[in-house]
C-alpha positions as CSV (number, residue, x, y, z in Angstrom):
1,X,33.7,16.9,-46.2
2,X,30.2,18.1,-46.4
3,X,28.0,20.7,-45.0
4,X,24.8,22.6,-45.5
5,X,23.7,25.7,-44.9
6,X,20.0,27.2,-45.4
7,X,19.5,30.8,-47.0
8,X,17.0,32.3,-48.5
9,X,16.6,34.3,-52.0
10,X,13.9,36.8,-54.0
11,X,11.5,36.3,-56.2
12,X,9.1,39.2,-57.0
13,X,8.4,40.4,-53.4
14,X,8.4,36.9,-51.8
15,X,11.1,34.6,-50.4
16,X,12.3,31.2,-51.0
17,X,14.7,28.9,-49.7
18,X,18.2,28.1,-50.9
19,X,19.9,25.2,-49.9
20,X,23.9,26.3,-49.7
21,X,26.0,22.9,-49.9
22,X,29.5,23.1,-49.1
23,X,31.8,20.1,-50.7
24,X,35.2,20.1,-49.7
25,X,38.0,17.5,-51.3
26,X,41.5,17.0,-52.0
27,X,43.1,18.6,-55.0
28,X,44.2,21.6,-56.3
29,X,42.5,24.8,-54.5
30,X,39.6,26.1,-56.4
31,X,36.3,27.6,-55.3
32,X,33.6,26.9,-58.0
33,X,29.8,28.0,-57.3
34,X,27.0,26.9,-59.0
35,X,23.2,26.5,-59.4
36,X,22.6,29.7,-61.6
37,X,24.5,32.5,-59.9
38,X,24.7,36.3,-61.1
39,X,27.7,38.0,-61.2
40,X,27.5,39.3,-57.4
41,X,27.1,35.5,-56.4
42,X,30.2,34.4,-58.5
43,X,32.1,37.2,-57.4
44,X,31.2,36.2,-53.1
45,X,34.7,33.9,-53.4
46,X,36.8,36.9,-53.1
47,X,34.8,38.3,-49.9
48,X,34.4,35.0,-48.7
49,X,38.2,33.7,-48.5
50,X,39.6,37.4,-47.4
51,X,36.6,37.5,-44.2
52,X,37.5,34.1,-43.3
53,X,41.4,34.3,-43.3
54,X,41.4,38.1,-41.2
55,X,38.8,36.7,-38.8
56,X,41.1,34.4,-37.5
57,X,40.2,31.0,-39.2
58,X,42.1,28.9,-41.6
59,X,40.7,28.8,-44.8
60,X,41.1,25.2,-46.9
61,X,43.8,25.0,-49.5
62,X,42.2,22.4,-51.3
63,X,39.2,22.1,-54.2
64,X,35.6,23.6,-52.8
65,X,32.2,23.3,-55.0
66,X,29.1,25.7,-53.7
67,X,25.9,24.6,-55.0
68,X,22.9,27.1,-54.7
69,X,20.0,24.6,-54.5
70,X,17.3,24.7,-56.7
71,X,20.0,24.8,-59.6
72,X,17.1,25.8,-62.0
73,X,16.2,29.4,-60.8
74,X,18.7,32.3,-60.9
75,X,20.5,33.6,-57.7
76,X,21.7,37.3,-57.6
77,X,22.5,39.7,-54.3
78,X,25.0,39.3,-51.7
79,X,23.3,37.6,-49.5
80,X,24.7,33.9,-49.6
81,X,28.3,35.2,-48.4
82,X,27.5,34.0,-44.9
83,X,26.1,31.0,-45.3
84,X,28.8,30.3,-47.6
85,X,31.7,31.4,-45.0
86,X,29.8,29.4,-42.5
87,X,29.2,26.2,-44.6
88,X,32.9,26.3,-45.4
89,X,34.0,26.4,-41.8
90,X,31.3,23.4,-40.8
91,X,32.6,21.6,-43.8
92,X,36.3,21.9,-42.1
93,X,35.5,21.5,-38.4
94,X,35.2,24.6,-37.1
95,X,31.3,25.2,-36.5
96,X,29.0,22.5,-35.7
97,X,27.6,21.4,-38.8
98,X,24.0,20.0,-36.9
99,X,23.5,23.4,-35.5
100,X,23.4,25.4,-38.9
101,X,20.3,23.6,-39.6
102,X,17.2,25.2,-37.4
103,X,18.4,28.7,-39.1
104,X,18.0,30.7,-41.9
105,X,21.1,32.4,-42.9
106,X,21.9,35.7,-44.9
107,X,24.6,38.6,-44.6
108,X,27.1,40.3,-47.3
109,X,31.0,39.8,-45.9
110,X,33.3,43.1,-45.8
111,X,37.1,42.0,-46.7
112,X,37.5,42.3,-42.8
113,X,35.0,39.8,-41.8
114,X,32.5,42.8,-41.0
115,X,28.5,41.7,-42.1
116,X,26.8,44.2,-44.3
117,X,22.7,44.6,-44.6
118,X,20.9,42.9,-47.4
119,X,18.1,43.4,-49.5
120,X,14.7,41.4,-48.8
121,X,15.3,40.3,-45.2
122,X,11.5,41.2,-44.3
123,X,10.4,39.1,-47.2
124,X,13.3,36.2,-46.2
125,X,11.9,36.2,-42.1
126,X,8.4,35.2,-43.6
127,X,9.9,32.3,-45.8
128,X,11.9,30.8,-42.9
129,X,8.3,31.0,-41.0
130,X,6.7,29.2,-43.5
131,X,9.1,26.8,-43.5
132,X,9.3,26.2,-39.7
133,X,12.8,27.3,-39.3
134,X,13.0,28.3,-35.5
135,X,15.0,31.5,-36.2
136,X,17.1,33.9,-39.2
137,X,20.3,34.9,-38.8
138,X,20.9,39.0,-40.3
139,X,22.8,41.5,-40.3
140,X,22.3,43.8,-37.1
141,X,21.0,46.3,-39.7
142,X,18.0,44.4,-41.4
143,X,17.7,43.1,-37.5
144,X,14.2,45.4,-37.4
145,X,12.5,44.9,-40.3
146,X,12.8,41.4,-40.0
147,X,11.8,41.1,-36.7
148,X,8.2,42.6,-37.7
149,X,7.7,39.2,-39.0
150,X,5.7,37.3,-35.7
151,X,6.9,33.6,-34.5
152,X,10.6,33.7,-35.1
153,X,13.9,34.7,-33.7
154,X,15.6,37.2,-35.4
155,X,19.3,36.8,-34.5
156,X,21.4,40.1,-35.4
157,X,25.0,39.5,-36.2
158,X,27.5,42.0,-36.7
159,X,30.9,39.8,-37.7
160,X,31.5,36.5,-39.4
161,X,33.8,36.1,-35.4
162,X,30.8,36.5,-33.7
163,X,28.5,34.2,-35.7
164,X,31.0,31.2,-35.7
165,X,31.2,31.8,-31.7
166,X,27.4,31.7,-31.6
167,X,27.1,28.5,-33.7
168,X,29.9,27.0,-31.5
169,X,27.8,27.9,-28.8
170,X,30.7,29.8,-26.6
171,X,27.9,33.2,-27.3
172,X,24.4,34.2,-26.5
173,X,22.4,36.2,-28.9
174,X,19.3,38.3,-27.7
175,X,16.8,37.7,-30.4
176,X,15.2,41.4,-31.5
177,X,11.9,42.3,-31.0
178,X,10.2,45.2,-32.6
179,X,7.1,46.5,-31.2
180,X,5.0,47.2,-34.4
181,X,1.9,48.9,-32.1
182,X,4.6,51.7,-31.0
183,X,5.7,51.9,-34.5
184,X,1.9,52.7,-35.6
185,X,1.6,54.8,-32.8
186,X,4.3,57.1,-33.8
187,X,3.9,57.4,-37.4
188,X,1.9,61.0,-37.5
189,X,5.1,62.5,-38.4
190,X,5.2,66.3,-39.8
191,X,2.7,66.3,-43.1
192,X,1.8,68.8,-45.3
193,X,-2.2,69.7,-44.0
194,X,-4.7,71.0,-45.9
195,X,-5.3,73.4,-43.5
196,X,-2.3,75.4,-45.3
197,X,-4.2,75.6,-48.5
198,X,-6.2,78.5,-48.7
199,X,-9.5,78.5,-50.9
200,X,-9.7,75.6,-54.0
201,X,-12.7,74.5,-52.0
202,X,-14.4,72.4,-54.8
203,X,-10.7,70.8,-55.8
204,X,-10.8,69.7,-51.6
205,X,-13.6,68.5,-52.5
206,X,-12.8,66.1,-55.3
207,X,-9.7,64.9,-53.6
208,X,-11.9,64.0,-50.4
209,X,-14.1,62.2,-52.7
210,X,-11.1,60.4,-54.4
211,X,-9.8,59.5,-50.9
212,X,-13.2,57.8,-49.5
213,X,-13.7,55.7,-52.8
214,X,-10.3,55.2,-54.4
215,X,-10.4,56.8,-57.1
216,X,-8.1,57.7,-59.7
217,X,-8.1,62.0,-60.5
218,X,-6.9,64.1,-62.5
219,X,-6.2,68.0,-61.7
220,X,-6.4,70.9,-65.0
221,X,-5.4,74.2,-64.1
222,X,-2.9,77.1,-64.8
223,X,0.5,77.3,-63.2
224,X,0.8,78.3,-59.3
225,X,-3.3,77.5,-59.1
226,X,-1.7,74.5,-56.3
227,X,-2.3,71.4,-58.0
228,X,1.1,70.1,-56.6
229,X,0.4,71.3,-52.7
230,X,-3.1,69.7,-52.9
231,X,-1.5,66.4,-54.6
232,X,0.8,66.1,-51.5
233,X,-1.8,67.0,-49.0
234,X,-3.6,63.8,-50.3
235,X,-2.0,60.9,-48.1
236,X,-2.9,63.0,-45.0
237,X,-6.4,62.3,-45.8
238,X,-6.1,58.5,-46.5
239,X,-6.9,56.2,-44.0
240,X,-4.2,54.5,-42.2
241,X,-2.3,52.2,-43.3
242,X,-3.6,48.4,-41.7
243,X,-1.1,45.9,-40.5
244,X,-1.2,43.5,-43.5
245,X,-0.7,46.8,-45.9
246,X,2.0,48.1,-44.3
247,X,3.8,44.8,-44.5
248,X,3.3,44.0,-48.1
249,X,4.3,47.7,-48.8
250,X,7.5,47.1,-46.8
251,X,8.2,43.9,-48.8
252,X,8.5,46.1,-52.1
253,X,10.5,48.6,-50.5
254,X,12.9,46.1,-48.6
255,X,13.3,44.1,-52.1
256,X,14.7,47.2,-53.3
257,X,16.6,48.4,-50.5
258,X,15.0,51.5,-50.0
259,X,13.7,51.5,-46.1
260,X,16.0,53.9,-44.3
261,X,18.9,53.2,-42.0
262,X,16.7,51.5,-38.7
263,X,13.0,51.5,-40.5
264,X,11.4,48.2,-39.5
265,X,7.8,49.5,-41.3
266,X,6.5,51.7,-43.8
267,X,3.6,53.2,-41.4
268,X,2.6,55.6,-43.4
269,X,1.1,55.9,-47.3
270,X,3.7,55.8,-49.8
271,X,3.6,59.0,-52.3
272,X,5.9,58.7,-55.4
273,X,6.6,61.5,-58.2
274,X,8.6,60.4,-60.3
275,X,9.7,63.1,-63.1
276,X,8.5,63.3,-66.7
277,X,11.1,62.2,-67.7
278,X,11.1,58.6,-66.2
279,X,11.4,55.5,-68.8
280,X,8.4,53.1,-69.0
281,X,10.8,50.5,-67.1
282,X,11.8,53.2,-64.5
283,X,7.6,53.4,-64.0
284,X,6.2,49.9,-65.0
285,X,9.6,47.9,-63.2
286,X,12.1,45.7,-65.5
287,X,15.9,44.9,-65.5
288,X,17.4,41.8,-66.7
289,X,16.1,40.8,-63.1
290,X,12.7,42.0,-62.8
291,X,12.5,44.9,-60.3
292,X,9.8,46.9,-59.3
293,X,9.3,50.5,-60.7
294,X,7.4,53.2,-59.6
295,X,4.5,51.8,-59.4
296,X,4.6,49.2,-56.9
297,X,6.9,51.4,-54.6
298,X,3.5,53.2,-54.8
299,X,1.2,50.7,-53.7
300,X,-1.7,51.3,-51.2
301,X,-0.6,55.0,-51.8
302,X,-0.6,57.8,-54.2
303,X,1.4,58.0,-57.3
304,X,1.6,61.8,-58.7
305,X,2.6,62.6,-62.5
306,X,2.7,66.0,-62.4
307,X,2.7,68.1,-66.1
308,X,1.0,64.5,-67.4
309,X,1.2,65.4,-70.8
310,X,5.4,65.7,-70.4
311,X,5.3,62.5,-70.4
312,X,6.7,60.2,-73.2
313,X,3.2,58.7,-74.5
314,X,4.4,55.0,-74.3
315,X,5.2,55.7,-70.6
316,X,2.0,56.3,-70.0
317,X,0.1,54.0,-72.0
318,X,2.2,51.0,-70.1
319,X,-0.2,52.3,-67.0
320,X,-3.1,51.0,-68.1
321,X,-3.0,47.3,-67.2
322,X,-1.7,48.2,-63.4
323,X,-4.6,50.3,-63.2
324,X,-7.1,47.9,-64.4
325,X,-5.5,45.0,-62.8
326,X,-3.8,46.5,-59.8
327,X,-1.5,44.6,-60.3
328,X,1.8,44.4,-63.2
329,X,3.6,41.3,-64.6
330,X,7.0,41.8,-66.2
331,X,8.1,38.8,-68.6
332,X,11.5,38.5,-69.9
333,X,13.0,35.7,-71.4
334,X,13.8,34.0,-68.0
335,X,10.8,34.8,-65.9
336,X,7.8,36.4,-65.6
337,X,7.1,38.2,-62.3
338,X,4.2,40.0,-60.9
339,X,4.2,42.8,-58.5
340,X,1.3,44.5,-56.6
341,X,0.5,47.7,-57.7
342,X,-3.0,49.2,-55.9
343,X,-2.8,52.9,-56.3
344,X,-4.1,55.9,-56.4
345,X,-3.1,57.2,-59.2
346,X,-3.3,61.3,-59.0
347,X,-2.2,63.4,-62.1
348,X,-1.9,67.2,-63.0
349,X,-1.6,69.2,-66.0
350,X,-2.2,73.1,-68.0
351,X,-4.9,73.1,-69.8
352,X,-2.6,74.5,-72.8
353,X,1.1,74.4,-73.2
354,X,1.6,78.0,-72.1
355,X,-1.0,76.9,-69.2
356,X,-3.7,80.3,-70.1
357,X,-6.0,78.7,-72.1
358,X,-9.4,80.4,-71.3
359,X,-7.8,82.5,-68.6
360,X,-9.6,85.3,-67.9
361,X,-6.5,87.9,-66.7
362,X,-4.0,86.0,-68.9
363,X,-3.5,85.9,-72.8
364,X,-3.7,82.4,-74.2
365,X,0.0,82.1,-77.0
366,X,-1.0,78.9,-77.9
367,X,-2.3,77.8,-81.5
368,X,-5.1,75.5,-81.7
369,X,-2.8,72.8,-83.3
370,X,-0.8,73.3,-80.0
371,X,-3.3,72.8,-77.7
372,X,-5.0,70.0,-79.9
373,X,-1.1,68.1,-80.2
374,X,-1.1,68.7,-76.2
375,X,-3.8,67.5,-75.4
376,X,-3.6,64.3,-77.6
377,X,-0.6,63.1,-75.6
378,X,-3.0,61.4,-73.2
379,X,-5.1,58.9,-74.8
380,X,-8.9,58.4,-74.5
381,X,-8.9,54.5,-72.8
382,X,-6.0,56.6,-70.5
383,X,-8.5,59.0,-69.8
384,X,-11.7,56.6,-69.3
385,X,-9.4,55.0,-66.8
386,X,-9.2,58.2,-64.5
387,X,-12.4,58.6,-62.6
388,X,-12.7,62.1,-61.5
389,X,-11.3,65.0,-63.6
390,X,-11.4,68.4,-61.7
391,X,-10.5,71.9,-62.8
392,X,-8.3,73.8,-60.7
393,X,-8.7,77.6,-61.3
394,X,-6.2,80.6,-60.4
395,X,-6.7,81.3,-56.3
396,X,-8.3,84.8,-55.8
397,X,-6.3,87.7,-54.0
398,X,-9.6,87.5,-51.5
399,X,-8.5,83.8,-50.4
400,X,-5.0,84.0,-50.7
401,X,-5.0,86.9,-48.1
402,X,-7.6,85.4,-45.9
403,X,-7.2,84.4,-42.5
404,X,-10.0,82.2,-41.6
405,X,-8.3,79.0,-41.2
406,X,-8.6,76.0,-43.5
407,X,-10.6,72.7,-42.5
408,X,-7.9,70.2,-41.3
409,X,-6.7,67.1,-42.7
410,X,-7.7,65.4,-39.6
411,X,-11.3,66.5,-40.0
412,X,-11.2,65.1,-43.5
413,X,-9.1,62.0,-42.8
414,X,-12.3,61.4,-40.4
415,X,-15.2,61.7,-42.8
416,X,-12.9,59.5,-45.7
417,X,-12.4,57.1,-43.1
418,X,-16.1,56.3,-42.0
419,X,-16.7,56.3,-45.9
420,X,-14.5,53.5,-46.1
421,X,-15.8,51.7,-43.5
422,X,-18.9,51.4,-44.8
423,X,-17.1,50.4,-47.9
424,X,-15.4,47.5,-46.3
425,X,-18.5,46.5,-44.9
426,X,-20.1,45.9,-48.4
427,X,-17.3,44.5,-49.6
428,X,-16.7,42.0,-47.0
429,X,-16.8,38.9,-49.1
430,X,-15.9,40.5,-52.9
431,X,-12.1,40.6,-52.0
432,X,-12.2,44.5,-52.7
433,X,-11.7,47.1,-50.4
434,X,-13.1,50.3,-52.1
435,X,-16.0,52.1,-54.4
436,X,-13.3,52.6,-57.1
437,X,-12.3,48.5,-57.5
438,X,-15.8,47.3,-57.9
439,X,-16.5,45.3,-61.2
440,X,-19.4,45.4,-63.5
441,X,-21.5,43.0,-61.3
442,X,-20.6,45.2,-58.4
443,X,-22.0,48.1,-60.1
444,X,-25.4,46.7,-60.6
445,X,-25.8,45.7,-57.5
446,X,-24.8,48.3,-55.2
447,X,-25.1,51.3,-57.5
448,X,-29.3,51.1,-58.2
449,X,-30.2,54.4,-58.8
450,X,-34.4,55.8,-59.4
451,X,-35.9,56.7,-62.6
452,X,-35.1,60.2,-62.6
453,X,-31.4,59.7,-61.6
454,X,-31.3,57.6,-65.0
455,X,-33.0,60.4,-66.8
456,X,-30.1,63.0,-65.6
457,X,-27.5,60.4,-66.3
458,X,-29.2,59.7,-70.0
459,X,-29.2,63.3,-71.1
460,X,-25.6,63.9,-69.9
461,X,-23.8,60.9,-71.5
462,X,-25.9,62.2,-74.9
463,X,-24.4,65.8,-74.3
464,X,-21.0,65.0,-73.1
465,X,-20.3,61.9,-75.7
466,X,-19.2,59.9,-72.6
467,X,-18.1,56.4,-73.2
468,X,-19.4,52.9,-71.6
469,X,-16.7,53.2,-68.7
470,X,-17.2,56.8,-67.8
471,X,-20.7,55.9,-66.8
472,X,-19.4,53.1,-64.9
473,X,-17.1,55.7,-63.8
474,X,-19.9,58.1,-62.6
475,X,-22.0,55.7,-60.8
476,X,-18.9,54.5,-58.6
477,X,-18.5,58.3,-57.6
478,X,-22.0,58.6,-57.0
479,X,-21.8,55.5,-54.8
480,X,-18.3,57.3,-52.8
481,X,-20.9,60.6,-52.4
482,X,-23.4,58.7,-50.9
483,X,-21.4,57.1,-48.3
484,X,-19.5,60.3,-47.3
485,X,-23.0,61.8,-46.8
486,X,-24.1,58.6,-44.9
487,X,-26.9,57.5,-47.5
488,X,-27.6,54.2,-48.1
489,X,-29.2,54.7,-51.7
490,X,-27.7,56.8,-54.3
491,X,-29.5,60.1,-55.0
492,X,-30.5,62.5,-57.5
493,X,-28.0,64.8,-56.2
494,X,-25.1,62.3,-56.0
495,X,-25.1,61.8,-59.7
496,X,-25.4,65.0,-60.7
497,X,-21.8,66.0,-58.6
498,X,-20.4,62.6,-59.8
499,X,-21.7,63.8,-63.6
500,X,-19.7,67.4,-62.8
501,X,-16.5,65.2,-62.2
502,X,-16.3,63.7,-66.0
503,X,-16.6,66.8,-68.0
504,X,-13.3,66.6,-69.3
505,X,-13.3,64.1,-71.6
506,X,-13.2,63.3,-75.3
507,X,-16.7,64.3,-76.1
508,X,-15.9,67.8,-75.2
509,X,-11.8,68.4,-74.8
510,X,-9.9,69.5,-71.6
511,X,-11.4,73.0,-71.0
């Protein structure tokens, strides 16, 4: 007796199909799987014969073989428990063996024949689309997130009883339909506003500038002077998150299994801070089976290291290719998977270990060894890498007791918005979205600038012992001014802002 039963599996953030053939012959009971499984796979048996015996159905006393087809690629997860129980109950009689095969299966058994939510279903429901399967059968949990996907019925099943029943054709299903407009619609949840953060106008600044184009900052300044609040203000000012973004960021966080009971989307910019103490695997992704780290779970939003220089040096060094590439490829011994990592990449730090350095109301403790050995924890190609570098002084008594009210996020989000726009508009046919992605060829073409804007940006790269990729650097900010100012060429007065954003830098320290 043979039956077959189609699932699905991960790889990276996208899906593929698994063929689950069921064999079932005379001979001494045994359940054998293979085709590569992990530990959770091989241990499925146990759930698999208790969920079918207390839901009522006989289960065969005689020798079954499982094979997870392709045989060549590693299967882990709990997932294939249902297609399993089901392919053993087609393989006896008891479901309909033809009616399995328009369906993509997936759900983890309890001992009691209960189904429990997987990770990945978002990323499965595209695979059984691609593959013209007319619907996916899930647990009534992942039933939202996988019914984002368009074109599919999205079956939700809460027992291994009430699956064979539909199969047999004795029960009708309502597929699940979520309405991703209403989900966008509701997604201005409670944020943090910048309207609660008094005074650190030139820092608002910065960050507006580093929201319109993209780019990468870095915030020096003494303890309490806000860094953090204005760090977590930043998503507020982003521009919302598009269809086709918020789906590829759900796909990272459903791999991992960290959407919240009943999210079917990630609406809304991812920010991550992850602590200084975080391993370069915890940050970059890794495991025996690639998973994504910090990073990714960041993408198309804002990661924040806050006290940088805490962190181990290695850990941060493994950042550069993600930020070059946008992208980061894990290889083990097995595989070698990609994920998608676009970010923003937002960090903070003193500008001494005690955090007084050139305070003017507080004694600096520090040695100039310390301060040197501090600073020398983040690397110059680290540091060319981070486009806007902004000092964030001590808030006055004056502005901390005002009560003139603070320009909104809303009234910023609008200006970093249009910016974009205008961005997307240039970029239409480069395959880049933003000021801050644009290559060297890019550069030339859309960042001209007159004879006396190269004069200004001559003597300062002279002074300031800037390297080859800070001036890219400055002309790419130059380029974001412009556009939030609604020029179409790039100005005198663009670069010299854009040049007041790369004075911390090797040529002159972090002062």
């Amino acid at each position: 007796m043979l039956a077959k039963v189609f699932s699905s599996a991960v790889i990276g953030i996208d899906a593929y199909v698994v063929e689950v053939e069921v064999d079932i012959v005379a001979g001494l009971p045994a359940f054998t799987t293979v085709g590569l499984p992990e530990t959770s796979v091989k241990e499925s048996k146990e759930r698999v014969k208790s969920a079918v015996a207390n839901s009522g159905y006989k289960f065969p006393d005689d020798r079954i073989t499982v094979n997870l087809a392709p045989a060549n690629i590693k299967k882990d997860g709990t997932g294939f428990d249902l297609p399993m129980a089901l392919g053993i109950l087609a393989a006896t009689g008891v479901v309909p063996a033809q009616a399995l095969q328009r369906y993509l299966i997936m759900g983890e058994l309890s001992l009691d024949g209960r189904i429990k939510p997987v990770n990945g279903s978002l990323p499965m429901a595209l695979a059984a689309r691609r593959y013209n399967h007319t619907g996916i059968v899930v647990p009534a949990e992942n039933s939202g997130e996988a019914s984002v996907v368009r074109g599919i019925r999205v079956l939700p099943v809460k027992t291994l009883a009430e699956a064979v029943e539909f199969f047999r054709g004795d029960l009708h299903i309502q597929p699940v339909q979520t309405d991703t407009e209403g989900l966008f619609a509701h997604r201005a949840a409670v944020e943090p506003d910048f309207s609660e953060v008094m005074g650190q106008e030139q820092v608002k600044r910065a960050l507006e500038i580093a929201a319109a184009g993209g780019h990468n900052m870095l915030m020096v300044g003494p303890p309490g002077s806000g860094k953090t609040m204005l760090a977590r203000r930043l998503p507020g000012i982003l521009p919302p998150l598009t269809f086709e973004e918020a789906l590829e960021t759900t796909k990272i966080y459903s791999v991992v299994g960290m959407l919240s009971l009943g999210q079917a989307l990630v609406t809304r910019r991812p920010f991550r801070s992850p602590h200084h103490t975080i391993s370069d695997a915890g940050l970059i992704g890794g495991g025996h089976i690639p998973r994504p780290g910090e990073v990714s779970l960041a993408h198309n939003g804002v990661l924040f290291l806050d006290e940088l220089p805490e962190y181990k040096k290695h850990v941060l060094e493994v950042l550069r290719q993600p930020l070059e590439d946008r992208q980061v490829t894990i290889s083990r011994a097995v595989t070698s998977l990609s994920y998608p990592a676009s970010f923003m990449l937002v960090a903070a730090m003193n500008p001494c270990p005690c955090g007084h350095f050139s305070s003017p109301k507080h004694a600096c403790r520090c040695t100039g060894q310390q301060i040197r050995r501090y600073r020398s924890k983040i690397s110059g190609p680290l540091l060319d890498r981070i486009d806007i570098h902004a000092s964030v002084p001590a808030v006055p008594y004056k502005d901390l007791a005002g009560r003139a009210a603070a320009e909104p996020s809303a009234a910023i989000r609008a200006r970093v918005t249009a910016a974009r726009a205008v961005q997307q508009r240039r970029f239409a046919r480069a395959h880049i979205h933003s000021n801050a992605q644009m290559a060297s060829r890019h550069t030339r073409t859309h960042c001209r600038i007159d004879h006396a804007s190269e004069k200004l940006l001559e003597s300062a790269i002279e002074k300031l012992g800037l390297s080859a990729r800070a001036y890219s650097r400055i002309l790419k900010i130059a380029r974001t001014i412009a556009d939030l100012a609604g020029e179409p060429q790039i100005l005198t007065n663009h670069i010299y802002e854009a040049i007041q954003y790369r004075t911390i830098d090797r040529g002159r320290g972090l002062a």
